[in-house]
N, C-alpha and C positions, 0 to 999 in steps of 0.2 A: 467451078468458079462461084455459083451461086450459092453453092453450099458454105461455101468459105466465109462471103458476106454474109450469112444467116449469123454464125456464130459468130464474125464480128460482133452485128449489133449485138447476142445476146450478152457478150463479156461488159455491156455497157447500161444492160438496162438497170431499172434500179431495183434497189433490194423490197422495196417494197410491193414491186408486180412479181418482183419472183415469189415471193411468197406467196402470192395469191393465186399466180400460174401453176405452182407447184401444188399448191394444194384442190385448187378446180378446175386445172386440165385445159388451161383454156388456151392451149396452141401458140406464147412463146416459145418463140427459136431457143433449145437449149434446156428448154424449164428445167425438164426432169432429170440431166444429170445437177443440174445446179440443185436442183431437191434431194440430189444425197446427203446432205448438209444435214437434214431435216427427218425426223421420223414422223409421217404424218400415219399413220397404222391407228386406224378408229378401234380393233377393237381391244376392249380390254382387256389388260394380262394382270397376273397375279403371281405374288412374292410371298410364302408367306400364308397364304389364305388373304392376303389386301390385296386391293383394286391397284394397278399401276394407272400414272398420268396416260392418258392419250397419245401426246405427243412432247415430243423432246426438241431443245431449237439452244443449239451450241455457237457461241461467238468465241474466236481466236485471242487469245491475250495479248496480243499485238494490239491490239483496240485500244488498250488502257490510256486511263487518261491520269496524272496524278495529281493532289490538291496540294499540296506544298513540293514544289522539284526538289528545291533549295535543300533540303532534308535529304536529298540524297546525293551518293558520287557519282553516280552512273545508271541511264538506263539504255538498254539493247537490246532490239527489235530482233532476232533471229529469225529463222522459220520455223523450228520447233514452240519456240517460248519467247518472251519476252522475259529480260534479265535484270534484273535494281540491282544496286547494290549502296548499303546504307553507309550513315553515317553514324559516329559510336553516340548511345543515349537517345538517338531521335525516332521521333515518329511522325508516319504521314499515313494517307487513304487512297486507298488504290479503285479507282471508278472505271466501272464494265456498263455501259450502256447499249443493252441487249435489245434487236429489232426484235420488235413487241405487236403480234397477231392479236390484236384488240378482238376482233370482231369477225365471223370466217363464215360467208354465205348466211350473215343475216344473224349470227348466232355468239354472244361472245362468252369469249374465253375465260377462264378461270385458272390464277397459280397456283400451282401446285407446292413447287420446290424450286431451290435454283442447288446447282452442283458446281464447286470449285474442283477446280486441277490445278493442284500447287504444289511446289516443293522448297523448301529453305535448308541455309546451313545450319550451322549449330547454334552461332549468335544472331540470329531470327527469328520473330516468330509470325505469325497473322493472330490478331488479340481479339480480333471480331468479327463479322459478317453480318451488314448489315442492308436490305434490301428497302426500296423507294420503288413508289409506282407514282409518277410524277413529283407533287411536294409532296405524297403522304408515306411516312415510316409506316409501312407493313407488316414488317419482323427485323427484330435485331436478337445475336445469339454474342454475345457477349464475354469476356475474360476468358476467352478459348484458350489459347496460348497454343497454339497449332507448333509444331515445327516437323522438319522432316519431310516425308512423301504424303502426301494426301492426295492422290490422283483424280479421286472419284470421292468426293466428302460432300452430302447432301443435306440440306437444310432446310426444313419447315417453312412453309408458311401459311402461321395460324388463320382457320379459317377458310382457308381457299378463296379470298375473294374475286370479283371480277376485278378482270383490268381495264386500268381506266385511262391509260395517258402511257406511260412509257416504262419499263423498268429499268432501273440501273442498281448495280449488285454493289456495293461499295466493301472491301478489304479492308481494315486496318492494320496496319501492322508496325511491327517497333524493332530496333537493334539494341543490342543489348549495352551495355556502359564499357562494360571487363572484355570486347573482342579483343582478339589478339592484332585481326589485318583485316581489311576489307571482305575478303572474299570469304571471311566466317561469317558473312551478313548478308552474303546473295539469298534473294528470295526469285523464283523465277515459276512464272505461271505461264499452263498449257493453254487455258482455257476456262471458261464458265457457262454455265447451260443453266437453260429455262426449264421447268415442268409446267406442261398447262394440259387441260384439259375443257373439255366443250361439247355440249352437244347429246 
């Protein structure tokens, strides 16, 4: 029975001691499987002959937040993805505001990258990716025209700065004028990941 109550509380703490438990051991109920989420692996690998980030920190696309609804027909939460589905001609921004390890035993972090998992029909695209660390544009990559699978699609950010306030990954994306029916225009994301490194 005690055990049971442990993981209660843990299903409830918040994501910000997990990641801190997770990462320094420090004896929340749970931490460490809730740190599967999380690659916290200090040392560094290589791709390549280049340094890989440190550590990796994925949020679900259920997250998403959008900046015009109105722009679209439908959005659905599943448990694999989250699912849009546009309207003909429009476009909107698709906002992922990622739990953001500023600072880790004294030490702060640096982005790396961030990784979209996306896939669109054929009257879809994502036209940009553009990353914020609080109010300030950090990287944007621009007239992508993404469509199709792009599960694992990583993207720069110049400089590696430190972080300073919070990231959020922001998508653009657009449907095209000529669809035939709605569901030429589903875009449906798995997920978006952070690169950081530190230390």
């Amino acid at each position: 029975m005690a055990r049971r109550e442990e993981d209660h509380r843990c299903t409830h703490t918040g994501i910000a001691a997990i990641i801190a438990a997770s990462l320094a051991g420090s004896g929340v109920p749970c931490a460490f499987k809730t740190a599967a989420r999380f690659n916290t692996d200090t040392k560094a690998k290589s791709q390549g002959g280049n340094p890989m980030p440190q550590r990796t920190l994925w949020m679900h696309g259920v997250n998403m937040h959008v900046e015009y609804p109105g722009r679209l027909t439908s959005v659905r939460a599943t448990g694999p993805f989250v699912r849009i589905e546009g309207a003909r001609g429009q476009n909107t921004w698709l906002h992922f505001p990622l739990p953001t390890p500023a600072v880790i035993d004294g030490i702060k972090m640096r982005i790396e990258g961030v990784i979209v998992s996306v896939r669109t029909r054929d009257h879809a695209s994502v036209h940009e990716v553009v990353v914020y660390d609080g109010e300030s544009r950090i990287a944007e990559h621009m007239d992508l025209n993404l469509r199709g699978d792009h599960l694992e699609h990583r993207f720069d950010v110049p400089g590696n700065p430190e972080i300073q306030r919070g990231i959020n990954v922001v998508l653009g994306v657009r449907f095209d004028e000529a669809a035939p029916d709605v569901r030429s225009m589903q875009i449906e994301v798995i997920g978006v990941g952070l690169e950081y490194s530190g230390g």
